[in-house]
ChimeraX commands (.cxc) that place a marker at each C-alpha (Angstrom):
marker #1 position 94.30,212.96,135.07 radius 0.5
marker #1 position 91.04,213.95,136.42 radius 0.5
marker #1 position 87.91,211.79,137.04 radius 0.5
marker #1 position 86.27,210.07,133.89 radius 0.5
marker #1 position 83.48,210.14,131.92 radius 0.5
marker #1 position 80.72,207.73,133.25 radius 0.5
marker #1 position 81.80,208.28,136.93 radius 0.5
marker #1 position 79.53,208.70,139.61 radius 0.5
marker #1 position 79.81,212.07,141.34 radius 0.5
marker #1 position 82.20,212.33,144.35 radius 0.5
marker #1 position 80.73,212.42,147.81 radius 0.5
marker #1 position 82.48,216.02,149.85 radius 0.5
marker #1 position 81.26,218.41,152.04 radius 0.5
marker #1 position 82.26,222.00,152.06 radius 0.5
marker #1 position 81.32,225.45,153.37 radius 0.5
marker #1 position 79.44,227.70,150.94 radius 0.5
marker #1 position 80.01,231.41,150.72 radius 0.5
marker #1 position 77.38,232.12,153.11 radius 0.5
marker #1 position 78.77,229.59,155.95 radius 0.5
marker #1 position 76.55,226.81,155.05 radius 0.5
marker #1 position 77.61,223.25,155.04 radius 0.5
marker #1 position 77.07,221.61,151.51 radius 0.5
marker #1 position 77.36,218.18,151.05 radius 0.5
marker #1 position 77.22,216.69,147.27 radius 0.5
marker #1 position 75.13,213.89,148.19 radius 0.5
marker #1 position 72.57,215.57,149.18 radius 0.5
marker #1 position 72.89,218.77,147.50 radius 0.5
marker #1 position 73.51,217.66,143.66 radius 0.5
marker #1 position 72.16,214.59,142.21 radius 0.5
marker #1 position 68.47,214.87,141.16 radius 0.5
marker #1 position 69.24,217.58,138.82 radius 0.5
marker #1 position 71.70,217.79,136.60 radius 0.5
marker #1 position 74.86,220.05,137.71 radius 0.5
marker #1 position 77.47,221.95,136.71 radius 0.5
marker #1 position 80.77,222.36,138.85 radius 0.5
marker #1 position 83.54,224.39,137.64 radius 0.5
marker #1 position 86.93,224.64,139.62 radius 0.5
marker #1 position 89.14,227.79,139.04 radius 0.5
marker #1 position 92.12,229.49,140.89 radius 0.5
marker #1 position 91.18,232.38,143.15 radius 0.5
marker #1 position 88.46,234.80,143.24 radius 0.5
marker #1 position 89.09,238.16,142.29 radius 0.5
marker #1 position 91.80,237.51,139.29 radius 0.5
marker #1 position 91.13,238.81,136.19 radius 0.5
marker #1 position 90.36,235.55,134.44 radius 0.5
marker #1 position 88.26,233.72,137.14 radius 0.5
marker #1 position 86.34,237.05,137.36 radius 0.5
marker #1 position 85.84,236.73,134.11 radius 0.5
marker #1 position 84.52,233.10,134.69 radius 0.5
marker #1 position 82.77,233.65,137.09 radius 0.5
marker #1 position 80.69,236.92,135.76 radius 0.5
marker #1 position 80.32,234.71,132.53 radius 0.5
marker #1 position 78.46,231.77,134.38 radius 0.5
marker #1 position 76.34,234.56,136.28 radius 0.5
marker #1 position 75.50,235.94,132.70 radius 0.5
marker #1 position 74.54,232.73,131.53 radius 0.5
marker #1 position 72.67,231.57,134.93 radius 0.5
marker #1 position 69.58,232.09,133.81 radius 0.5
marker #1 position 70.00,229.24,130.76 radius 0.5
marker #1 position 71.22,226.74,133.84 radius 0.5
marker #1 position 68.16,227.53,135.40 radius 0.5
marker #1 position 66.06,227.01,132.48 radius 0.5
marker #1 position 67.55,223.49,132.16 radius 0.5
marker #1 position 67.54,223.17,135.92 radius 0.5
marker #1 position 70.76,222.73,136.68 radius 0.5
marker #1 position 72.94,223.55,139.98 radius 0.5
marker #1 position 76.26,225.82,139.07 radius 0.5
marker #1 position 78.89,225.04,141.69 radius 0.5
marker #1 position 82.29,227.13,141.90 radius 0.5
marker #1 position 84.94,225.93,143.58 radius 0.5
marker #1 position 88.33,227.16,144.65 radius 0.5
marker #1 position 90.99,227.41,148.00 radius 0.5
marker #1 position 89.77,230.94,148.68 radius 0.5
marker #1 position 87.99,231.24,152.45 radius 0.5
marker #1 position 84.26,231.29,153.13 radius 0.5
marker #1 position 84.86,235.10,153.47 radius 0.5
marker #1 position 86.35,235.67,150.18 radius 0.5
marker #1 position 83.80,233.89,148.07 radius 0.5
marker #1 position 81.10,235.63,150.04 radius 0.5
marker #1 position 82.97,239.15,149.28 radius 0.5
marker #1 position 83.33,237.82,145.35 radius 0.5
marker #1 position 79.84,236.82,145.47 radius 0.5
marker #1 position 78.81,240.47,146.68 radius 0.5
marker #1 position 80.99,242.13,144.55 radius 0.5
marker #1 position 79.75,240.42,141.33 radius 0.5
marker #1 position 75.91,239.39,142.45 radius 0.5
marker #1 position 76.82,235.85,141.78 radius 0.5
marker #1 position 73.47,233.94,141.91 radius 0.5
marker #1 position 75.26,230.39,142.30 radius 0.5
marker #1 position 76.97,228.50,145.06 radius 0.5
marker #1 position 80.84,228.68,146.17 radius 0.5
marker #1 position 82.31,227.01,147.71 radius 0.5
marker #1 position 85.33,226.89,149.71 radius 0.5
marker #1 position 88.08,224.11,149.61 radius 0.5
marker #1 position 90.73,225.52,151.39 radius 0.5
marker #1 position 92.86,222.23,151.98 radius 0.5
marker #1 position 92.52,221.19,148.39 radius 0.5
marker #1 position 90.98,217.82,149.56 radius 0.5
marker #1 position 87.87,218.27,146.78 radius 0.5
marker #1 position 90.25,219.39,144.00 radius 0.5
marker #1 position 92.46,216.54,144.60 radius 0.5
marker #1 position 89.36,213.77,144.82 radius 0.5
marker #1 position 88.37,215.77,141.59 radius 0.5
marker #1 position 91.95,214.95,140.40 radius 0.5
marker #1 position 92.31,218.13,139.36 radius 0.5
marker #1 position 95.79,219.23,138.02 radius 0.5
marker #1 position 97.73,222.42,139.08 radius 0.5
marker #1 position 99.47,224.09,135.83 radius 0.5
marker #1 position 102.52,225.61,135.16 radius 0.5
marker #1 position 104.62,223.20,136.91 radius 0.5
marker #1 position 101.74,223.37,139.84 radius 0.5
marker #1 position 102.42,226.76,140.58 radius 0.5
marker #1 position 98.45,228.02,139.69 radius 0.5
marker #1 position 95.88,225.99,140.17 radius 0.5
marker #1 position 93.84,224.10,137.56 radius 0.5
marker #1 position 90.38,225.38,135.72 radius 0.5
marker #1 position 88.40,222.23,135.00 radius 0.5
marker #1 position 84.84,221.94,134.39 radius 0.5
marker #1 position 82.49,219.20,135.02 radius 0.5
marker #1 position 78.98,218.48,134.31 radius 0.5
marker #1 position 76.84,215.85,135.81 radius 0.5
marker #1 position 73.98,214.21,134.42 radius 0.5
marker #1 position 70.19,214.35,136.81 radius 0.5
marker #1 position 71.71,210.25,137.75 radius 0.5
marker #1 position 75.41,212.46,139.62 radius 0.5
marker #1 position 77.25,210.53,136.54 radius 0.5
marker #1 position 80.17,212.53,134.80 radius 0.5
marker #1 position 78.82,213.36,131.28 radius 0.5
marker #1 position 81.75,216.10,130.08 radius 0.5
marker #1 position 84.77,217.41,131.68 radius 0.5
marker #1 position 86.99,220.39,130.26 radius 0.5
marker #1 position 90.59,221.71,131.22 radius 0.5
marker #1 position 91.72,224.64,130.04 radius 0.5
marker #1 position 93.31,227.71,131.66 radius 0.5
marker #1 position 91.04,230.18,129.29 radius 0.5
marker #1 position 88.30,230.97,131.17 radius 0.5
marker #1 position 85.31,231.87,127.91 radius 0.5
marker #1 position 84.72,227.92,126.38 radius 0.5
marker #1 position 83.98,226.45,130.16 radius 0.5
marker #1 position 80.87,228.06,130.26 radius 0.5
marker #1 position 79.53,228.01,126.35 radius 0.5
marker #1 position 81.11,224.11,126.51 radius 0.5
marker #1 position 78.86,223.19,129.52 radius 0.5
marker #1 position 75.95,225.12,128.69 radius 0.5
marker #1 position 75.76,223.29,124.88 radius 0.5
marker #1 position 76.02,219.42,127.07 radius 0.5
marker #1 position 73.24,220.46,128.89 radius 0.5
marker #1 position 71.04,221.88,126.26 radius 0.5
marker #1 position 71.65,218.27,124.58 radius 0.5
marker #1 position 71.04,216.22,128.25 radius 0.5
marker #1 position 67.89,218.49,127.95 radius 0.5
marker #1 position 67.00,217.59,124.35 radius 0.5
marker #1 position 67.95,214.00,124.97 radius 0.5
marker link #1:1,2 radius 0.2
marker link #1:2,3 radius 0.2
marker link #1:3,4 radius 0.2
marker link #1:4,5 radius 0.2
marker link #1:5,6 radius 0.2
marker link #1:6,7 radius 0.2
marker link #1:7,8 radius 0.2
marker link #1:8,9 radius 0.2
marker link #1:9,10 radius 0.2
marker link #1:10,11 radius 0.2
marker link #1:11,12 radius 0.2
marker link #1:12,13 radius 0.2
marker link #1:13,14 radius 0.2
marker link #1:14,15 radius 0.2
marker link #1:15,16 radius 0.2
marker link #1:16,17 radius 0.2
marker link #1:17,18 radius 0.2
marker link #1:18,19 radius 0.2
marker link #1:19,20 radius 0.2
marker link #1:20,21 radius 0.2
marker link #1:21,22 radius 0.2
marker link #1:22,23 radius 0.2
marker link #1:23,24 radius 0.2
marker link #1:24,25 radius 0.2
marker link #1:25,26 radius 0.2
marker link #1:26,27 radius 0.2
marker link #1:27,28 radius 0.2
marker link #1:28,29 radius 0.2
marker link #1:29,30 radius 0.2
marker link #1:30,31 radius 0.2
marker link #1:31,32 radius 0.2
marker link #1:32,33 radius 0.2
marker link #1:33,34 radius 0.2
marker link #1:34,35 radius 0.2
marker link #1:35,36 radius 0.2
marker link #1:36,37 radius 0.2
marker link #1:37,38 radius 0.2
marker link #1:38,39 radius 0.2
marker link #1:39,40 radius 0.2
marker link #1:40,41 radius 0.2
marker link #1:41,42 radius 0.2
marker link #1:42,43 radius 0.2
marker link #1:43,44 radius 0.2
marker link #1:44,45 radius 0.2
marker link #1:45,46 radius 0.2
marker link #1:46,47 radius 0.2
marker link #1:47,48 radius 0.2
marker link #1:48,49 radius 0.2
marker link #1:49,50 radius 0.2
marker link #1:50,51 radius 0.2
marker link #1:51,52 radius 0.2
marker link #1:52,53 radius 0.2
marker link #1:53,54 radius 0.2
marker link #1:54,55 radius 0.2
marker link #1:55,56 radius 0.2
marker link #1:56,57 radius 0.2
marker link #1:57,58 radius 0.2
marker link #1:58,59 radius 0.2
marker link #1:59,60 radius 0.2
marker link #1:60,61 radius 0.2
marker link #1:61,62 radius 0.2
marker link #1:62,63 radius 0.2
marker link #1:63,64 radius 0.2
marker link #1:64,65 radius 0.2
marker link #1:65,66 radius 0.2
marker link #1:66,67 radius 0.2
marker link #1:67,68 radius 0.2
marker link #1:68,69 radius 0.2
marker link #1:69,70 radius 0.2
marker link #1:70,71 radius 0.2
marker link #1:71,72 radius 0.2
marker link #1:72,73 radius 0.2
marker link #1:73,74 radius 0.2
marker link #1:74,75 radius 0.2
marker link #1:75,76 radius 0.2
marker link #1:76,77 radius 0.2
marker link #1:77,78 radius 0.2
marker link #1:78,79 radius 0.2
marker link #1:79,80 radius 0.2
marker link #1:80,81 radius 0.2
marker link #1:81,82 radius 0.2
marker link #1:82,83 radius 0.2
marker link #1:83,84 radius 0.2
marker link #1:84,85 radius 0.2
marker link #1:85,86 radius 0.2
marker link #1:86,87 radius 0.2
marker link #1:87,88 radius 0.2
marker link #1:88,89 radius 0.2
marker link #1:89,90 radius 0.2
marker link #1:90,91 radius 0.2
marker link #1:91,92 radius 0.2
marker link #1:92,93 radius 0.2
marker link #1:93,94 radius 0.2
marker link #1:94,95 radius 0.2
marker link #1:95,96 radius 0.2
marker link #1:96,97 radius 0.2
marker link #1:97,98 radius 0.2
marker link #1:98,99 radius 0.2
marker link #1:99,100 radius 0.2
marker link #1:100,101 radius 0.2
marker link #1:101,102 radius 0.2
marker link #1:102,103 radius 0.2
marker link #1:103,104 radius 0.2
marker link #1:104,105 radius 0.2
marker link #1:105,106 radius 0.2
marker link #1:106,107 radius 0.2
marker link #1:107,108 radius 0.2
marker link #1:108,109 radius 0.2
marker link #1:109,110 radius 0.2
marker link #1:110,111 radius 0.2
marker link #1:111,112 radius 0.2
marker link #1:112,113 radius 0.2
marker link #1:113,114 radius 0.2
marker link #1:114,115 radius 0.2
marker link #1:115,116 radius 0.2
marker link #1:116,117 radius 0.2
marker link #1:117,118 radius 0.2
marker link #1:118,119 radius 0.2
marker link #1:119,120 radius 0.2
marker link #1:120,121 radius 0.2
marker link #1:121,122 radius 0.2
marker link #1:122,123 radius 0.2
marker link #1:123,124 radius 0.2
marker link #1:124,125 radius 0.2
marker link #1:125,126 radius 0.2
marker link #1:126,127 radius 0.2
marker link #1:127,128 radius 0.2
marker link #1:128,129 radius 0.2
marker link #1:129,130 radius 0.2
marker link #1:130,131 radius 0.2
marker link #1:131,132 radius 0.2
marker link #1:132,133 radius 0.2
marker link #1:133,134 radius 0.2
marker link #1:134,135 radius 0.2
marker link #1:135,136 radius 0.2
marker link #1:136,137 radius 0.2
marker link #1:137,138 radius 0.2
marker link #1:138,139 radius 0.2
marker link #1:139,140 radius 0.2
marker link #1:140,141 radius 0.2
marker link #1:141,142 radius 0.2
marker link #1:142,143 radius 0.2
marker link #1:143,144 radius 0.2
marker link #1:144,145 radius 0.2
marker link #1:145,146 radius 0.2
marker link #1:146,147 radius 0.2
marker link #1:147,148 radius 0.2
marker link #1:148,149 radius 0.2
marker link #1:149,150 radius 0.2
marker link #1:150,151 radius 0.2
marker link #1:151,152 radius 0.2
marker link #1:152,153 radius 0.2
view
């Protein structure tokens, strides 16, 4: 079971695609944020994802909002997804898992991929909407609707 709704965002620090050191404290908090976790880069489905959230950057942006991907691949293979794709938002690279697992985020098929959970966090860093699902399409038109309403609100 993954974090709930109402909690404060975790604190982590990680290496973006371009070798920079992020840290979600400092990073994510005064704007609202979206962070998505999905299996590796370059699979058809988290391609899919991910091109999907570039499509639809410009609506984040609108609402000013931080999109975060996150997955086990290296530094080096986010920054060649990134590339590859023109990804305008921040990966980031968990290699060990640690984030995932603070995230409490599930592995499926009897752990053998890993999960695709989103989260969205309010301008406060508290947890207003999580989704799991393996299908990569309702992550992003699920997040982008909860921040159109945090925006309306």
């Amino acid at each position: 079971m993954s974090i709930e709704i109402g909690s404060t965002l975790p604190k982590f620090t990680l290496t973006d695609q371009n070798g920079a050191t992020f840290n979600s404290k400092t990073d994510i908090g005064k704007t609202p944020c979206v962070i998505y976790f999905y299996p590796k880069n370059f699979t058809p489905g988290c391609t899919a994802e991910a091109c999907s959230f570039r499509d639809a950057y410009e609506d984040f942006i609108i609402h000013d909002v931080k999109v975060i991907g996150i997955s086990s691949d290296s530094e080096s293979s986010h920054r060649k997804f990134s590339n590859k794709f023109n990804l305008p938002f921040t990966l980031l690279a968990d290699e060990n898992k640690e984030v995932r697992s603070l995230f409490k985020v599930q592995g499926k098929l009897l752990g053998l991929l890993p999960g695709r959970e989103t989260f969205v966090f309010d301008a406060n860093g508290s947890l207003v909407f999580k989704f799991d699902g393996m299908s990569a399409g309702p992550h992003i038109t699920k997040a982008l609707d909860i921040i159109k309403n945090l925006h309306d609100a």
